[in-house]
N, CA and C of each residue as an Amber inpcrd file, in Angstrom:
protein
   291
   0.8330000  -1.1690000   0.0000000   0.0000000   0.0000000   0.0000000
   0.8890000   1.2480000   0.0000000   0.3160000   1.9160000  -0.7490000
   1.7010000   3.5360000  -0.4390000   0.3840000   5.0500000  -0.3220000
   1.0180000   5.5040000   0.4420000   0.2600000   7.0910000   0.9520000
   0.7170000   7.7720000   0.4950000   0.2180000   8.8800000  -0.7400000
   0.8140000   9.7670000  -1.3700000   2.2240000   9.3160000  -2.0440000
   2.1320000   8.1370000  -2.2780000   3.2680000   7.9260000  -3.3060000
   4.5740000   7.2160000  -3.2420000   4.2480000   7.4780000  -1.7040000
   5.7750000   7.0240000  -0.5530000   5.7850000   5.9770000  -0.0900000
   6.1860000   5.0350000  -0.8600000   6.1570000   3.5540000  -0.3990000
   6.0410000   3.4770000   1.0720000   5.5180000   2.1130000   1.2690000
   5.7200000   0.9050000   2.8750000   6.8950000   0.3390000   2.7070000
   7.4470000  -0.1710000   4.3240000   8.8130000  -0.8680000   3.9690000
   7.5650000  -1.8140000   5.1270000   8.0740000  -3.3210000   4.5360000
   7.0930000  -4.1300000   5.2780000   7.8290000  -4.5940000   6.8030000
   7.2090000  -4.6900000   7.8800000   7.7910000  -4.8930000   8.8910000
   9.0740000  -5.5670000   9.0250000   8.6750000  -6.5030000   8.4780000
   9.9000000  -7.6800000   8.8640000  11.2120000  -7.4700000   8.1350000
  10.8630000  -6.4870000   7.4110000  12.7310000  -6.0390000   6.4180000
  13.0150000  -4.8100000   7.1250000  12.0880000  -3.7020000   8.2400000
  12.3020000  -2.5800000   9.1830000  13.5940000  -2.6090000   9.7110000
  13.6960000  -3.6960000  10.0670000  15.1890000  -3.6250000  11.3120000
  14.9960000  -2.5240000  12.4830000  13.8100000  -2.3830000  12.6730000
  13.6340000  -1.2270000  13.7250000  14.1640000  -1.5590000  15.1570000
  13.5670000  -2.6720000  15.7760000  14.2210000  -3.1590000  17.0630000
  15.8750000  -3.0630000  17.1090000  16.6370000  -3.0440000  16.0470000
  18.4630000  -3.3010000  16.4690000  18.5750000  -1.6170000  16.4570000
  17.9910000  -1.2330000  15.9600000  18.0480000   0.7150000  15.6160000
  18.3120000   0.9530000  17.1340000  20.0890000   1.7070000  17.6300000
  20.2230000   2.2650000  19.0460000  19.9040000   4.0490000  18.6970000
  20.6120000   4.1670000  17.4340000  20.5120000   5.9070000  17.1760000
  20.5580000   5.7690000  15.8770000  20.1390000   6.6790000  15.3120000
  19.5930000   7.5790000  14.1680000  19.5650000   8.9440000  13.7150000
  20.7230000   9.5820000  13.4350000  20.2370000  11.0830000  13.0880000
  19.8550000  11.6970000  11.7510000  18.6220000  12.1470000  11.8770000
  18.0490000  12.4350000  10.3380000  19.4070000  13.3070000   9.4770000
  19.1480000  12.9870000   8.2180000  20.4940000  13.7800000   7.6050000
  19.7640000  14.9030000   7.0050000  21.0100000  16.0300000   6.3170000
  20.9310000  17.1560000   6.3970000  20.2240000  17.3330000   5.2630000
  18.8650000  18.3880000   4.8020000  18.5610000  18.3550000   4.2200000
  19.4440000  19.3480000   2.9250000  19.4520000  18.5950000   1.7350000
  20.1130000  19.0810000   0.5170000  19.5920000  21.0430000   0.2660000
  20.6120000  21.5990000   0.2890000  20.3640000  22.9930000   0.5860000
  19.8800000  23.2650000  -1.3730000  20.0310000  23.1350000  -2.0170000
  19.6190000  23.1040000  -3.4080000  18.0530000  22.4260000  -3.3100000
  17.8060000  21.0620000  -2.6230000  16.1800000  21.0000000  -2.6590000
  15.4240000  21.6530000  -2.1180000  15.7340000  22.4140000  -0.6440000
  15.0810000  23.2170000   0.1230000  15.0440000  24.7580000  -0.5360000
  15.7950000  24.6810000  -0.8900000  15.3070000  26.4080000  -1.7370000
  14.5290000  26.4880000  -3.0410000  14.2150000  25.0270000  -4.0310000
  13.5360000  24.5370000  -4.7850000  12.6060000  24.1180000  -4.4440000
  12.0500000  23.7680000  -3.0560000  11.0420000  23.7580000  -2.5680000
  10.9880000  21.7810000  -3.0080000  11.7140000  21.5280000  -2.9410000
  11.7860000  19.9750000  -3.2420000  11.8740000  18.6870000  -1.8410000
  10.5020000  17.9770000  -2.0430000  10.4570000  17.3160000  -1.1900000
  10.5470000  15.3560000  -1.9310000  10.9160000  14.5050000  -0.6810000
  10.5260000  13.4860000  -1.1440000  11.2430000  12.4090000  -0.5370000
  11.6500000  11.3500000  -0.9020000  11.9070000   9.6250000  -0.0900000
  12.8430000   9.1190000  -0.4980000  13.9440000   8.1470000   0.0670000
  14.2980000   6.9090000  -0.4820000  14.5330000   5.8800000   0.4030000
  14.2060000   4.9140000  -0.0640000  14.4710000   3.3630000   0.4560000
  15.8220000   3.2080000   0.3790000  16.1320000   2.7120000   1.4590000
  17.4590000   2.0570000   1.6120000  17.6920000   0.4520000   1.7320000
  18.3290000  -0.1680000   1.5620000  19.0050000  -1.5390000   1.3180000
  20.1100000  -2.3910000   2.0410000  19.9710000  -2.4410000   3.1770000
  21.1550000  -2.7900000   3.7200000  21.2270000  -3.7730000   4.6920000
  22.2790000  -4.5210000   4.8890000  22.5800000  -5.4140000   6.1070000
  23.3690000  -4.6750000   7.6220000  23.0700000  -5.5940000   8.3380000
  23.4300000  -5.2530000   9.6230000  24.6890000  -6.5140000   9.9330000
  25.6630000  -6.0730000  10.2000000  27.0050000  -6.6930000  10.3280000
  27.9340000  -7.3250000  11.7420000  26.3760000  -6.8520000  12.5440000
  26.9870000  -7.7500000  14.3010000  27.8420000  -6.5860000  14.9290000
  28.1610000  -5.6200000  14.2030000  29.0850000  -4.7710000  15.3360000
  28.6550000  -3.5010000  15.1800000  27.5150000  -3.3390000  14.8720000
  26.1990000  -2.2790000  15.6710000  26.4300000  -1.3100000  13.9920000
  26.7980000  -1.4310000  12.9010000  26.9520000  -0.7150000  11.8350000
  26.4940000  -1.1730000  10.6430000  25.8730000  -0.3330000   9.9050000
  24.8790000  -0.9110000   8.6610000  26.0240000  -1.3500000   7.0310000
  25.9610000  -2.0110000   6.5750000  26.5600000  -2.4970000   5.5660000
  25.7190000  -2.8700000   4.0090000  26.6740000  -2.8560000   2.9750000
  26.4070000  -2.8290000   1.9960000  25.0810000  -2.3650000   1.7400000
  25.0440000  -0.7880000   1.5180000  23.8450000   0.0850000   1.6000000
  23.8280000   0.3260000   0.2610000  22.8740000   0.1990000  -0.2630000
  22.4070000   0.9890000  -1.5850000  20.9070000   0.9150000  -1.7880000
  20.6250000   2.2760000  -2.4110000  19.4790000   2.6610000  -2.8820000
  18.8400000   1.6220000  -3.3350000  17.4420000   1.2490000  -2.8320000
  16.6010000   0.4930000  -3.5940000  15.8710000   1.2030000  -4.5440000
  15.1560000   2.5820000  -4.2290000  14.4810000   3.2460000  -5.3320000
  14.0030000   4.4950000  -4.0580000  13.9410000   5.8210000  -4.6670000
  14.1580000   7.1300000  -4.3990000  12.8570000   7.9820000  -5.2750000
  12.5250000   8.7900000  -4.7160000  11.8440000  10.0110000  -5.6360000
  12.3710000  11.3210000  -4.9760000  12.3570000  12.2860000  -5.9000000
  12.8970000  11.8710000  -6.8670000  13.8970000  11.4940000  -6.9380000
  14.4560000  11.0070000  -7.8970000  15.7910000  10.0340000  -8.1110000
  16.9830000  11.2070000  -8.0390000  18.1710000  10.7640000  -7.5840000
  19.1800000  11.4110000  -7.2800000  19.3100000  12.6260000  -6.3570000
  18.1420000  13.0870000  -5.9580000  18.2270000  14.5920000  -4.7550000
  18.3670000  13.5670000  -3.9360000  18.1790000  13.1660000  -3.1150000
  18.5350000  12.9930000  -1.7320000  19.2410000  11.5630000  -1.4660000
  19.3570000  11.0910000  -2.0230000  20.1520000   9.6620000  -2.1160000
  21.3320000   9.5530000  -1.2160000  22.4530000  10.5500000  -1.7390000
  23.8890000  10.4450000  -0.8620000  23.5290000  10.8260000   0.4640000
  23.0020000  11.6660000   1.0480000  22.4650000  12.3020000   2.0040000
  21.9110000  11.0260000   3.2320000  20.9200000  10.6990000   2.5030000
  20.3200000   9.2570000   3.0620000  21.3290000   8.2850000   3.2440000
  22.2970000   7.7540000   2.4630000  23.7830000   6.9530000   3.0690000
  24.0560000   7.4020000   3.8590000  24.5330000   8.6750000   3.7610000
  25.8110000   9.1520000   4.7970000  24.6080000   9.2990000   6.2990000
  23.3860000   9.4660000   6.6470000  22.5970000   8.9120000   7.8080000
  22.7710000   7.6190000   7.8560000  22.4410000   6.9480000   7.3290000
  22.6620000   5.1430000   7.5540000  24.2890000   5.0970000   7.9420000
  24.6920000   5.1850000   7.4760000  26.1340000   5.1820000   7.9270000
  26.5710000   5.2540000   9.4700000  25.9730000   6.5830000   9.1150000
  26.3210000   7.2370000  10.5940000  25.3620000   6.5330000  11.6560000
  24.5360000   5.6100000  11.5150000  23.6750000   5.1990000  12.4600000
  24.2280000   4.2300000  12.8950000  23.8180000   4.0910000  14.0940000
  23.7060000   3.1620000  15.1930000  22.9650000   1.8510000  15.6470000
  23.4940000   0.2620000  15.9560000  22.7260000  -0.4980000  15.5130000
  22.8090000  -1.4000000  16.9220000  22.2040000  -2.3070000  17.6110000
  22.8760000  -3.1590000  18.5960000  23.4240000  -3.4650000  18.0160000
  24.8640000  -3.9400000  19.2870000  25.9460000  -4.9760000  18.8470000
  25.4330000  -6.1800000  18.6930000  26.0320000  -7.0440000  17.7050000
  25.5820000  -8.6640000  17.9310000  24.3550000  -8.6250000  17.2060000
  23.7280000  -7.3820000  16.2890000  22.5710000  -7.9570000  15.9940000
  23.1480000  -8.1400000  14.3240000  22.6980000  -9.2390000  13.7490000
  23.1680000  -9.5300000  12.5700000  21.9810000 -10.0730000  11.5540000
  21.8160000  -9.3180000  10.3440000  20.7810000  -9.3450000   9.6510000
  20.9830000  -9.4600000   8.4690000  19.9760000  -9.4360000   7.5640000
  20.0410000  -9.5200000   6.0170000  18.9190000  -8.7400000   5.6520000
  19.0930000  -7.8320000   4.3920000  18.0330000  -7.4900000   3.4980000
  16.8940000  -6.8720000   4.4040000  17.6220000  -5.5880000   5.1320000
  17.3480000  -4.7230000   5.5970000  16.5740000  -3.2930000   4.9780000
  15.4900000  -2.9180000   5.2950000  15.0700000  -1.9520000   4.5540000
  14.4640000  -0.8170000   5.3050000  14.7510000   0.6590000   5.0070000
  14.5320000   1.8020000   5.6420000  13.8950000   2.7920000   4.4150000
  13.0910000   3.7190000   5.2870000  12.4470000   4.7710000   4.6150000
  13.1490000   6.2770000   5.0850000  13.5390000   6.7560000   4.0990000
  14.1180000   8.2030000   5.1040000  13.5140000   8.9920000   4.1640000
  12.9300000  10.1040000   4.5850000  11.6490000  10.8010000   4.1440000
  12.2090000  12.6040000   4.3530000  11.8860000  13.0310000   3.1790000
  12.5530000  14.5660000   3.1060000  10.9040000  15.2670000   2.9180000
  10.4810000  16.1110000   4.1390000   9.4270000  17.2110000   3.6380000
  10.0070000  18.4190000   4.3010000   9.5920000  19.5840000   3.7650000
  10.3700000  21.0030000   4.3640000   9.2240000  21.3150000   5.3490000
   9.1490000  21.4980000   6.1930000   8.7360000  21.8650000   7.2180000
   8.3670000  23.4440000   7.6550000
């Protein structure tokens, strides 16, 4: 099902429970003055020592604004230790506020 356009990530690919921290990333100073809003799915495993791995875009709107932005948050996030996963999936969501 999707609301206004913006995909579901279905529970069981969330990885929400290993999630210790999260900081939203910065919004792209070129979309915010374009008045540009929007999503991407992320792709990734969880590697047992609390850090997200082999991340890549599953699919984005629009395509290419906010993509790197959305890595470099996953990156920077925080995961339990010891929790070890596969085929991990996240929504990180850009509206201007």
């Amino acid at each position: 099902m999707r609301r206004l356009g913006v995909p579901t990530i279905p529970i069981e690919r969330q990885c929400k429970a290993e999630t210790k921290q999260f900081e939203p990333p910065k919004y792209p100073s070129v979309a915010a003055r374009a008045n540009i809003q929007g999503w991407v799915v992320l792709h990734f495993d969880l590697d047992g020592s609390g850090h997200a791995t082999s991340i890549v875009v599953e699919r984005s709107s629009p395509i290419g604004i906010f993509d790197q932005v959305a890595i470099d948050a996953l990156r920077g996030a925080q995961f339990v230790e010891g929790a070890k996963r596969t085929a991990c999936e996240t929504l990180v969501g850009f509206t201007i506020r």
